[in-house]
C-alpha positions as CSV (number, residue, x, y, z in Angstrom):
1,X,-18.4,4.5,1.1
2,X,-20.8,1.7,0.3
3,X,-20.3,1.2,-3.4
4,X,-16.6,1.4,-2.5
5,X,-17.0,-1.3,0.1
6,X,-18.9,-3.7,-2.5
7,X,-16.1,-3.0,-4.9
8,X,-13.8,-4.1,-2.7
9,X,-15.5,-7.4,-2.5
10,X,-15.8,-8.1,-5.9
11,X,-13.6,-11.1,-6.8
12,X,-10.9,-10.5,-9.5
13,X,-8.8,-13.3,-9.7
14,X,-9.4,-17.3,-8.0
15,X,-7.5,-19.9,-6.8
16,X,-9.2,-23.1,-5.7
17,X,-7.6,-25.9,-4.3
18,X,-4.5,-25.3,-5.6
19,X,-1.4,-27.9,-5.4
20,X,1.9,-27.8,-6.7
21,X,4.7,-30.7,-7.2
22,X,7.4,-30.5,-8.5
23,X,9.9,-33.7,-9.4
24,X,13.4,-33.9,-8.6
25,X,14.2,-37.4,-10.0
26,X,12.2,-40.0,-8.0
27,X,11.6,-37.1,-5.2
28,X,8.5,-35.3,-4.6
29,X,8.7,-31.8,-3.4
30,X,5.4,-30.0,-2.8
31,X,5.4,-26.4,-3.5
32,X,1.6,-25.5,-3.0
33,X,-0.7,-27.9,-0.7
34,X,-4.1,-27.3,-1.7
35,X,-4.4,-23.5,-1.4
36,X,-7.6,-21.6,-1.9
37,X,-7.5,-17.8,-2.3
38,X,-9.3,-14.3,-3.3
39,X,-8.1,-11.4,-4.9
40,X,-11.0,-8.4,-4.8
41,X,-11.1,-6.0,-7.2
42,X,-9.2,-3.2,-6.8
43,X,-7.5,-4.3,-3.2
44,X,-3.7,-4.2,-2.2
45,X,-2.4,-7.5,-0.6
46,X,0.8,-8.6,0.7
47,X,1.9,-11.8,0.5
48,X,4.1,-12.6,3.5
49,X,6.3,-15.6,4.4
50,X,10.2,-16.9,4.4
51,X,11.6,-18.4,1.1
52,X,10.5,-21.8,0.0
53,X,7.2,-21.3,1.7
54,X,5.0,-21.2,-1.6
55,X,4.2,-17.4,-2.6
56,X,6.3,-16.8,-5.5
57,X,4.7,-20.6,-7.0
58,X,1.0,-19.2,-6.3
59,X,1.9,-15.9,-7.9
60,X,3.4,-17.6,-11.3
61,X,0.2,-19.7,-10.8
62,X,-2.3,-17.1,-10.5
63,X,0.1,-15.1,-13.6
64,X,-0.7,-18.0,-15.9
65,X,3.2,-18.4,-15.9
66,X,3.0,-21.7,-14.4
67,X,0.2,-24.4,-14.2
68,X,-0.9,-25.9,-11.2
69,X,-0.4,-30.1,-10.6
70,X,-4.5,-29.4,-9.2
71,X,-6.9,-27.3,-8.8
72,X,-8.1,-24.0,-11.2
73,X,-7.9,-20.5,-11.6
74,X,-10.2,-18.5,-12.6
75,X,-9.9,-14.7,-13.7
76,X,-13.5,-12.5,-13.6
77,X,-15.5,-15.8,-12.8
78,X,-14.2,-17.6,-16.2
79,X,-11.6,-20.6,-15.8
80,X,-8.5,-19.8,-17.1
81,X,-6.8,-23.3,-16.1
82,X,-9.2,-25.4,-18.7
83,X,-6.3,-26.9,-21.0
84,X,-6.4,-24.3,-23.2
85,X,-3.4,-22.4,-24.3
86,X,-5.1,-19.7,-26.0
87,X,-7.4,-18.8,-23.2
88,X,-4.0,-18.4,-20.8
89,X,-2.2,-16.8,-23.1
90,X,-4.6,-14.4,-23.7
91,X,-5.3,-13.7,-19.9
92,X,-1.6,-13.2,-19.7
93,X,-0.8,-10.5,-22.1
94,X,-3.7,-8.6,-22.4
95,X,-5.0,-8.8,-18.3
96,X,-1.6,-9.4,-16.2
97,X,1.3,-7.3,-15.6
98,X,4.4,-8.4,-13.5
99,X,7.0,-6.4,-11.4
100,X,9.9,-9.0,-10.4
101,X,13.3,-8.5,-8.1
102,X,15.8,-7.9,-11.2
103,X,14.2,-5.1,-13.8
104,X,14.7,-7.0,-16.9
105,X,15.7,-4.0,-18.8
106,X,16.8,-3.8,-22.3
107,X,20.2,-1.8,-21.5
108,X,20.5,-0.5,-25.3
109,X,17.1,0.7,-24.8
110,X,16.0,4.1,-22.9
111,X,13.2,4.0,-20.5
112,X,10.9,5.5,-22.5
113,X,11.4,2.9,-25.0
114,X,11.3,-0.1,-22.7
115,X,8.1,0.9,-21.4
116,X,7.6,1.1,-25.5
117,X,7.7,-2.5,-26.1
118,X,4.7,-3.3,-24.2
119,X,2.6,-0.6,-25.3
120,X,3.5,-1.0,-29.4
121,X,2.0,-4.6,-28.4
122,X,-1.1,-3.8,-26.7
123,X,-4.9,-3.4,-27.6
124,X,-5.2,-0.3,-25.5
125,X,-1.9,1.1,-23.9
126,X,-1.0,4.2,-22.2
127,X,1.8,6.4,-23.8
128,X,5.0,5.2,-22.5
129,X,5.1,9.2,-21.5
130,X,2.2,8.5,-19.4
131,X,3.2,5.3,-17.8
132,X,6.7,6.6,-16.6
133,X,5.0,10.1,-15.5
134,X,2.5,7.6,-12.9
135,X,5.9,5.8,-11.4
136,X,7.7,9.7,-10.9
137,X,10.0,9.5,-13.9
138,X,8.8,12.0,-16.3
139,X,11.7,13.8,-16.3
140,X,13.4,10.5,-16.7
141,X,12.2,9.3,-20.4
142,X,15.6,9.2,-22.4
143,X,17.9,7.9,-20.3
144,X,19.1,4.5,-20.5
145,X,19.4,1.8,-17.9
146,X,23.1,2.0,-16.5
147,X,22.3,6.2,-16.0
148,X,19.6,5.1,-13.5
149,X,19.8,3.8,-9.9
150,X,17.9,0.3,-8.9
151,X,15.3,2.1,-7.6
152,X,14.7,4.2,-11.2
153,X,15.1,1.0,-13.0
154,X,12.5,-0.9,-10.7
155,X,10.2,2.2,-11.4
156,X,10.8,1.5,-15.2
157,X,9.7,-1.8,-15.0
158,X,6.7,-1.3,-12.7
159,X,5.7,1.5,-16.1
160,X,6.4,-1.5,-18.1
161,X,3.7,-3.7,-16.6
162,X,1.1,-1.0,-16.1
163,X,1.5,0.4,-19.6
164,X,-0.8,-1.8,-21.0
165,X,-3.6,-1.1,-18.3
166,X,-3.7,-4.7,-16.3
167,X,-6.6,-5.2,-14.3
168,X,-3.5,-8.0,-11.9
169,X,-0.1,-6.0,-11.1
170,X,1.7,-9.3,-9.7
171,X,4.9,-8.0,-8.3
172,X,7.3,-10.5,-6.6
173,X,10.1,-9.0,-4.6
174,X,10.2,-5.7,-5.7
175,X,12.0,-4.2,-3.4
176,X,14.1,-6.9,-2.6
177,X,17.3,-6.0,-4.3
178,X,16.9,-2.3,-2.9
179,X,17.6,-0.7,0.2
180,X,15.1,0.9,2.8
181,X,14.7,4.2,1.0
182,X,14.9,3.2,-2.0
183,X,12.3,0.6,-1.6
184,X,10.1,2.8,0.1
185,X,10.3,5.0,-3.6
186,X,9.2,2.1,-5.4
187,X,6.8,0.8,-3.0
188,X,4.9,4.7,-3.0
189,X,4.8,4.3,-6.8
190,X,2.9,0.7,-6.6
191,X,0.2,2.0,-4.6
192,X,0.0,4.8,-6.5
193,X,-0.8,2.7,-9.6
194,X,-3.3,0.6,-6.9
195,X,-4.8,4.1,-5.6
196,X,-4.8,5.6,-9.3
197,X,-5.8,3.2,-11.9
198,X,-7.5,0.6,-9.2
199,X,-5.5,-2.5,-9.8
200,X,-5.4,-5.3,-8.0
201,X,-2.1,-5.5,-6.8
202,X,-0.6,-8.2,-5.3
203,X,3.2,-7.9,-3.5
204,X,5.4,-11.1,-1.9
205,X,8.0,-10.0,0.6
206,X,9.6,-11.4,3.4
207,X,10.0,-8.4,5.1
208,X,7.0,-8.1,7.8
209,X,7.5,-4.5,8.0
210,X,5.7,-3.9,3.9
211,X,2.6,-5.9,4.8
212,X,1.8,-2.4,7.3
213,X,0.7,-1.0,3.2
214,X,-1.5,-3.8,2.7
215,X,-5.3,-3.8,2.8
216,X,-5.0,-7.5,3.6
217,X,-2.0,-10.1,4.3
218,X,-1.5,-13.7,3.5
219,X,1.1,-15.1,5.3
220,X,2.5,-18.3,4.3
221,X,4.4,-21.4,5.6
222,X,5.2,-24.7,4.2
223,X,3.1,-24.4,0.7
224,X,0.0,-23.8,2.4
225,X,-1.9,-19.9,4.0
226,X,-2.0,-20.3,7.5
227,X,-3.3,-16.6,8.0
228,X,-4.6,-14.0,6.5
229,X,-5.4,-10.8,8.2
230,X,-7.1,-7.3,7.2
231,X,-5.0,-4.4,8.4
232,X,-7.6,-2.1,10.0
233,X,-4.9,0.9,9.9
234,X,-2.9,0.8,6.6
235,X,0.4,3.0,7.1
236,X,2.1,4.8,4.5
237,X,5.2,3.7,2.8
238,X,7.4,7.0,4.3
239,X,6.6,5.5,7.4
240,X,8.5,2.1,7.0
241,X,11.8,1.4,8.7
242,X,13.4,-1.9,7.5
């Protein structure tokens, strides 16, 4: 329980006085306020607020998808947000993976070789076979897009971003084009990956009710964290109602 606990506390990925602003003509609009924030190794957090209040901008921040206006990142103790492109780059195809709210399937393409792209791209993939078999769609491989639901095609794309073994699963929304029981499918197969291949996973929603998952919960208002709190009692996703 002790080594666990110090893994737990190991930093993975940091944010330090982060600030966003963005320009609309001679206006001003201030997505992130000076945020600072911690991702340990191997954790689950939720990031919780309503729209506009500054999550998804961290997350594309912290993905290397977007660079902050201030303020640096760093990924395993090394800066990441030091002018170069390479270093970024880097982080962000061999170290990230991201789950979004639309799939971003190929539709001409089966599952099995979505999942394919990434891994014919990668240093040291899974088999797509693999990847597919960790989200509960082994039995799933060949068939394309359209002959899944949203859940199965959210599952796909979560196989997608783990395939090439991310230390950062960055997933924004993912269950937010889904109903409640579908959700809950994808949501069991994200901390499975978590549980399973211990990455730090990291989930916006503005749904209160999928923080209960979380080992800890930023919640968020007006570009800034004005909470965070460890849940001491983590529930299970079968035991969500939304």
């Amino acid at each position: 329980m002790a080594l666990q606990e110090t893994e737990m506390q190991r930093v993975a990925l940091k944010g330090e006085g982060l600030t966003k602003i963005y320009h609309m003509g001679a206006v001003e609009v201030p997505a992130l306020r000076g945020v600072d924030v911690e991702f340990f190794q191997g954790e689950l957090l939720v990031l919780l607020g309503p729209s506009g209040s500054g999550k998804s901008t961290l997350l594309n921040i912290l993905g290397g998808l977007d660079d902050p206006t201030a303020g640096q990142v760093s990924f395993q103790g090394k800066v990441l947000t030091d002018g170069r492109d390479r270093t970024l780059n880097r982080y962000r195809r061999k170290h990230v993976g991201f789950v979004f709210q639309f799939y971003n399937l190929i539709p001409s393409l089966t599952a099995r070789e979505n999942v394919a792209l990434v891994t014919e791209i990668s240093e040291n993939p899974m088999r797509p076979e693999e990847a597919l078999e960790l989200v509960g769609l082994g039995a799933r491989l060949d068939h394309f897009p359209a002959q899944l639901s949203g859940g199965e095609q959210q599952r796909v794309a979560i196989a997608r971003a783990i395939a090439k073994r991310p230390e950062i699963l960055l997933c924004d929304e993912p269950t937010g084009a889904l109903d409640s029981k579908t959700g809950i499918l994808v949501l069991e197969a994200i901390l499975r990956v978590n549980r399973e291949l211990g990455t730090t996973t990291a989930l916006i929603t503005h749904n209160a009710v999928i923080a209960d998952i979380a080992s800890r919960v930023l919640m968020f208002a007006d570009g800034r964290i004005v909470e965070t709190r460890v849940n001491e009692v983590r529930r299970l996703p079968e035991e969500l109602e939304w």
